[in-house]
N, C-alpha and C positions, 0 to 999 in steps of 0.2 A: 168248701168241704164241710161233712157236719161234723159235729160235736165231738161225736165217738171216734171216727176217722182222727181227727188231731189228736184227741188226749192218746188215743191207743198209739199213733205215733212217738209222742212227747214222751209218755212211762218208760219209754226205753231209757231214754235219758239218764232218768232216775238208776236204774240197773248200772247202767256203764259209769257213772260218777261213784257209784259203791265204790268201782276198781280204782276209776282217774285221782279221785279224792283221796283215798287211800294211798296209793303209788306217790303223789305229791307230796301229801303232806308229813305223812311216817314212813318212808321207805328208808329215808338215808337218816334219821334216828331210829328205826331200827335196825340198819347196817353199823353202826356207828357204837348203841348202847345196847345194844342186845345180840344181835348175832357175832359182835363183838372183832368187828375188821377200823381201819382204818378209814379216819376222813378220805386221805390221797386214794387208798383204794377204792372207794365207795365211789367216787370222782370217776377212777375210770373204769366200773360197771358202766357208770350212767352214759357214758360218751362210746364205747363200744357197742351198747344198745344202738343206740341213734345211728351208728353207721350201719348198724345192719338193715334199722327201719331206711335209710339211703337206698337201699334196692327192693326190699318188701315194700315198702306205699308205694313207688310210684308200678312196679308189677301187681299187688293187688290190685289199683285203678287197672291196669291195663284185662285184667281178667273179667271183673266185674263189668265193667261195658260191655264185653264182647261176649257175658252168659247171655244164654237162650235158656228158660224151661218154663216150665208150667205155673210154674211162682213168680216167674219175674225173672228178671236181671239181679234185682238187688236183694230179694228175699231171703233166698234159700241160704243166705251165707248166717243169716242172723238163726235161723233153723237150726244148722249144722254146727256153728261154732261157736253157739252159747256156751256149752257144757264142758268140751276143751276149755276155752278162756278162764273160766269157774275153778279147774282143778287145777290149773297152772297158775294163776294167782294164789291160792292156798301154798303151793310149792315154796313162790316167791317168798313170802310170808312164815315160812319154814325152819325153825332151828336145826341141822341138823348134828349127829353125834361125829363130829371131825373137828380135825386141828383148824391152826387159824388158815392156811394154806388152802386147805380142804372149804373151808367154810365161804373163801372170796370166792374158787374155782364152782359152787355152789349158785351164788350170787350171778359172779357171768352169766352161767348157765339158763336159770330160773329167768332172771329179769329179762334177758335176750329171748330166748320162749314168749315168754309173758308179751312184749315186744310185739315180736309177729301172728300173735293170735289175738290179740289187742288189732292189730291191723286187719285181720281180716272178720272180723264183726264190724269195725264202727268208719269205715271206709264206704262200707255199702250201707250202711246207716244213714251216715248221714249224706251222702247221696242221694238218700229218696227224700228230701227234701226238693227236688228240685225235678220229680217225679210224681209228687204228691198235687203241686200246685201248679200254674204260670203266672199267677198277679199277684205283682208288685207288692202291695201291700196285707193280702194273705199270707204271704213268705214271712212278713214280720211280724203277724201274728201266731204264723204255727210256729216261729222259732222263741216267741215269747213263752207258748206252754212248753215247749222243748227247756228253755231255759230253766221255765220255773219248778221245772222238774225233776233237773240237772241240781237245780241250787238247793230242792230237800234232800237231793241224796250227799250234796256236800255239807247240809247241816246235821246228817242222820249221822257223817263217817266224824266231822270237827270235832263235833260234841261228844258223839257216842264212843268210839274208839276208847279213849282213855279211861273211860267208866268202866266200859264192857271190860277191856282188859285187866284192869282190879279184879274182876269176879273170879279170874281164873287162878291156879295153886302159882304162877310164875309168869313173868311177860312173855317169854317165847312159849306160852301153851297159851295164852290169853290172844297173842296175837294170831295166831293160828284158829283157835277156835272161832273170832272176829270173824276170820275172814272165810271162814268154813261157813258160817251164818248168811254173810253177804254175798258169797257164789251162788248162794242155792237162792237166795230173793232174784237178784241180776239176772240167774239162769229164767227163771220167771215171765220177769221183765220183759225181755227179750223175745221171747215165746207169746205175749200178749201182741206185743208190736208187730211180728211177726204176722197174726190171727187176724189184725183188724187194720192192715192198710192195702190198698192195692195200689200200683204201680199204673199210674193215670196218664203222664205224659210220657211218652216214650219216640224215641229217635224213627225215622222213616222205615217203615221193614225190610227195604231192600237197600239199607244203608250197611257200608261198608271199609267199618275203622282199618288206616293204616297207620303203622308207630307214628311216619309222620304226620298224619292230623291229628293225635293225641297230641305230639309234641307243640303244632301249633297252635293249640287250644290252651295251650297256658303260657309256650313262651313269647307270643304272639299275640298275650292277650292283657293292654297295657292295666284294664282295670280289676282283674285279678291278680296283676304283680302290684296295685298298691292295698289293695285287701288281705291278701298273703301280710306283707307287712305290716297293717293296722294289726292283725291278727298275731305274728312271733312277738309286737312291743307288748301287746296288751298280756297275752299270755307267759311273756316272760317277766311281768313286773309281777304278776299275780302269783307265777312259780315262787318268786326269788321272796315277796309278804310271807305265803302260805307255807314254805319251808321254812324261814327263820322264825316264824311266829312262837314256836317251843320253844326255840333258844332263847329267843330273848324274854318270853315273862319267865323260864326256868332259871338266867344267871343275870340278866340285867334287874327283871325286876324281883324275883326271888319270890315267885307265886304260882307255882305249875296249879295250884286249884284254879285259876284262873283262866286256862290254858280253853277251856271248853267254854266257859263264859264269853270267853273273846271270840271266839270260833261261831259261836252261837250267835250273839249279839250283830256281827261284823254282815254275818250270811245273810242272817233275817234279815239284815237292814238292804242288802242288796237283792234279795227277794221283793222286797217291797218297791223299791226302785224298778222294779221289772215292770210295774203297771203301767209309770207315765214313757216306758219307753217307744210305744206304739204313735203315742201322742207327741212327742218329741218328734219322732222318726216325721210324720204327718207334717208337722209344722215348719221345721228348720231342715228335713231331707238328713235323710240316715249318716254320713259323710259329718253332717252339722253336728247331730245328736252327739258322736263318737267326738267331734272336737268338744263339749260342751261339758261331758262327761271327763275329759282328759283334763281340762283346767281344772275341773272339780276337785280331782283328784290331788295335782300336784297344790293347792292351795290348802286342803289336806294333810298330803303330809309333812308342809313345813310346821302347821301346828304339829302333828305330831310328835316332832324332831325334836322341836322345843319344849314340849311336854314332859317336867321331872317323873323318874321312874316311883318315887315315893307319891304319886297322886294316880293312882292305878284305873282309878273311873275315866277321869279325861285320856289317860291312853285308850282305852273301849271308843270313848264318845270321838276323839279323832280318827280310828279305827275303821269305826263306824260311816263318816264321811267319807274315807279314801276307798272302803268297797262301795258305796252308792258312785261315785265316779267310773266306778267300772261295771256296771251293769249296762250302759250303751252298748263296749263292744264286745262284750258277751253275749249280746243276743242279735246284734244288728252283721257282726263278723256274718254269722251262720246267714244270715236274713242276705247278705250281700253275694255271696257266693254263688245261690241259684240264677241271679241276675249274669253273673259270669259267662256263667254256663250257657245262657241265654245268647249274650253276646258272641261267644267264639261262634254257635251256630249261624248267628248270621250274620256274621263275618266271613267264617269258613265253607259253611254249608253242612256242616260234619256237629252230632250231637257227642261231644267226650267227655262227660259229667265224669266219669269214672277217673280219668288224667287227673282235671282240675281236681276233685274233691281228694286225691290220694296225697298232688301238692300240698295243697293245704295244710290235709292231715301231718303230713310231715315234716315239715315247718313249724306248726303247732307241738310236735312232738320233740322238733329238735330244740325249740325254745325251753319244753318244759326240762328239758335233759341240761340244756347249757344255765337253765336257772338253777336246776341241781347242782350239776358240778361246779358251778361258778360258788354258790355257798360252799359247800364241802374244798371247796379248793382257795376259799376266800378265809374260811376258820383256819383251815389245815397249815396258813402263811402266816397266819400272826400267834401259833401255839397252842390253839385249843386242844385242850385234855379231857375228855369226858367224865362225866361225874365228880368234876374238881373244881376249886373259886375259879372262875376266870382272871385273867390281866386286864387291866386297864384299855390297854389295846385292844382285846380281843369284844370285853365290852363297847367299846367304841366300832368296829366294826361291824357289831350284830347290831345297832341302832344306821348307822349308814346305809346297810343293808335296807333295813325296815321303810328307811327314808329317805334318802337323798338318789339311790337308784331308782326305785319311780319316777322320780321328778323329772329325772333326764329321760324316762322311758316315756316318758307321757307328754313331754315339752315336743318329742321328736315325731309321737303320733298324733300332736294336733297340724304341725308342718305338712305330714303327710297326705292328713286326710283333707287337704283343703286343694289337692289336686284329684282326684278321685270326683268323675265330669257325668258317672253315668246312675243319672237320678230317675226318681219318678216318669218324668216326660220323655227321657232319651230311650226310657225302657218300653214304655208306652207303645214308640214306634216304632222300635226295631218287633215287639211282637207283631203288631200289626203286618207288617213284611214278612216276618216270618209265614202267619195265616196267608197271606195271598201266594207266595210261595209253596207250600207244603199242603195247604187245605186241613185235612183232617189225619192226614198218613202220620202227622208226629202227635196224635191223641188217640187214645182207645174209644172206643163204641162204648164211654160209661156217661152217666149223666155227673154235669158238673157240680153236682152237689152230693157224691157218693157220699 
């Protein structure tokens, strides 16, 4: 691929973490301190979402494979459903003038929207990954600029958020204005990706998905069900940091300026991490990289655990270790999934990127929903009160949080990925079979260096 083709791919990234980053890490402190609902409530917005994305992912996957137009398969949805996603995040983000009854029924409402127009842009997204390329090792480099582009738009929302929102006469007009700013870059974003990728591998033309070979394409397909789950542990440790992170430097350490320092500091440092991950990937096999990274991690955050709240740099500087731990499978997740997709074809015979990548997403999304509510339902049992000293308990809970649940997430995802069998050489051959099989009917008439 050249140059232009991957970054114009990857900026999308950037655009959709305006929203993902957003949504993670101040959705439920802005339901909580500002729109002014309940923890237990807040809890279950986020879990009512998630059963809704239960029928939305895997029917967007099912739609998305099966468009036909003059853009693609997977294009026209990033076309069409920039601009919705844009204003219904702004919605999300919304104070409106109603009681508190009014204001949760509000909440459902918005974040469930939000929800399925979130689904139908970043489904066919990131699908074309897997459309873009077929080697092995390309895939981990176009998810590296994907990544690294994903990780400026989560250091633009960590950092920026709390600043930008000072500027404004109140937080629910600051949070709104924030987020008025970042639909219209996203919208952007999206519209660039759109403009500069074309849709290079594509399924035989007189191929013919039925439910059941989407269905066998994932549940029938053993190394997409252990990348699914490298993907809910990784993602749900990172929900469950990336949510408590305000709580705890606002009442454990009693430093909200700090809030963006850590944010900043943590990202970068997993930004930087993104370089040796191609080289990693290379050396020890994507599978290794992701276990290599998980030790890192939990070794991490026992320093951290043990790190006093009155020494605020070393909390950063462990901080800072437990996000380099997780920059493997942040980018190697995405990197692993086209290879999937690979597989069920020829296994099945049937190409259903659209299936696979909707699980994923959805699992991905149920993690980030049950790291929500698991926080919000984790404060909500030992008495948190907002804008008030905490309990001792409660203190004690939001450093648990920070740290002893990773460990367990990360202990379980190096177990996992040491079964996960289909590397560099197994993929090697199944394309080659593939090519003698299909010839040239599952690739466009472009050259391989569009």
């Amino acid at each position: 691929m050249k140059l232009k083709a991957s970054l114009g791919y990857a900026v999308g990234d950037l655009g959709i973490n305006l929203y993902f980053i957003s949504t993670l890490t101040y959705l439920l402190y802005f339901y909580t301190d500002v729109l002014g609902i309940s923890a237990a409530a807040a809890a279950g917005v986020f879990l009512v979402a998630r059963l809704v994305d239960a029928v939305t992912d895997p029917l967007m996957g099912a739609i998305a494979e099966r468009t036909r137009t003059r853009w693609g398969r997977l294009r026209p949805y990033l076309l069409f459903g920039a601009n919705p996603l844009g204003v219904i995040t702004v919605a999300t983000f919304t104070v409106p003038d109603l009681d508190e009854s009014g204001k949760v029924i509000w909440a459902y409402v918005t974040y469930t929207l939000f929800g399925v127009l979130y689904t139908v842009v970043t489904i066919p997204y990131s699908a074309l990954t897997a459309s873009l390329t077929d080697d092995y090792q390309e895939r981990t480099k176009l998810s590296t600029f994907r990544m690294a582009f994903a990780f400026t738009g989560a250091v633009i929302v960590s950092v920026g958020v709390a600043e930008l929102v000072q500027g404004f006469a109140s937080p629910a007009e600051g949070y709104a204005g924030v987020m008025t700013i970042f639909a219209c870059v996203a919208t952007l974003l999206l519209l660039v990706t759109f403009f500069n990728t074309r849709e290079v591998i594509q399924p035989p033309v007189d191929e013919k998905l039925s439910l059941n070979d989407s269905f066998r394409a994932v549940f029938y397909n053993p190394p997409l069900m252990i990348v699914i789950a490298l993907f809910t542990l990784g993602m749900l440790s990172f929900t469950v940091r990336q949510t408590v992170t305000v709580y705890y430097f606002s009442y454990n350490v009693g430093r909200t300026d700090l809030i963006s320092t850590f944010f900043g500091a943590t990202l970068a440092t997993m930004f930087v991490g993104l370089v040796f991950v191609p080289k990693l990937a290379e050396r020890f096999s994507k599978a290794g990289a992701i276990q290599i990274g998980a030790l890192f991690t939990v070794l991490a955050s026992i320093g951290f655990y043990f790190t006093p709240v009155d020494a605020p740099m070393w909390v950063i500087f462990w901080g800072c270790l437990v996000a380099l731990g997780g920059a493997p499978i942040a980018v190697l997740g995405w990197a692993m999934i086209p290879d999937t997709v690979d597989y069920a074809q020829w296994r099945f015979g049937k190409r259903a990127d659209g299936a696979v990548y909707s699980m994923s997403s959805f699992f991905q999304k149920l993690a980030k929903a049950l790291g929500g509510a698991g926080v919000a339902t984790a404060l909500a049992a030992v008495g948190y009160v907002a804008n008030q000293p905490q309990s001792a308990e409660t203190l004690e809970m939001i450093l648990n949080l920070m740290t002893i649940v990773p460990i367990v997430l990360m202990a379980a995802m190096i177990l996992l990925a040491r079964l996960y069998k289909l590397d560099g050489e197994a993929h090697a051959q199944m394309r080659a079979e593939l090519a003698e099989r299909y010839g040239s009917e599952a690739v466009e008439s472009l050259p391989r260096d569009y």
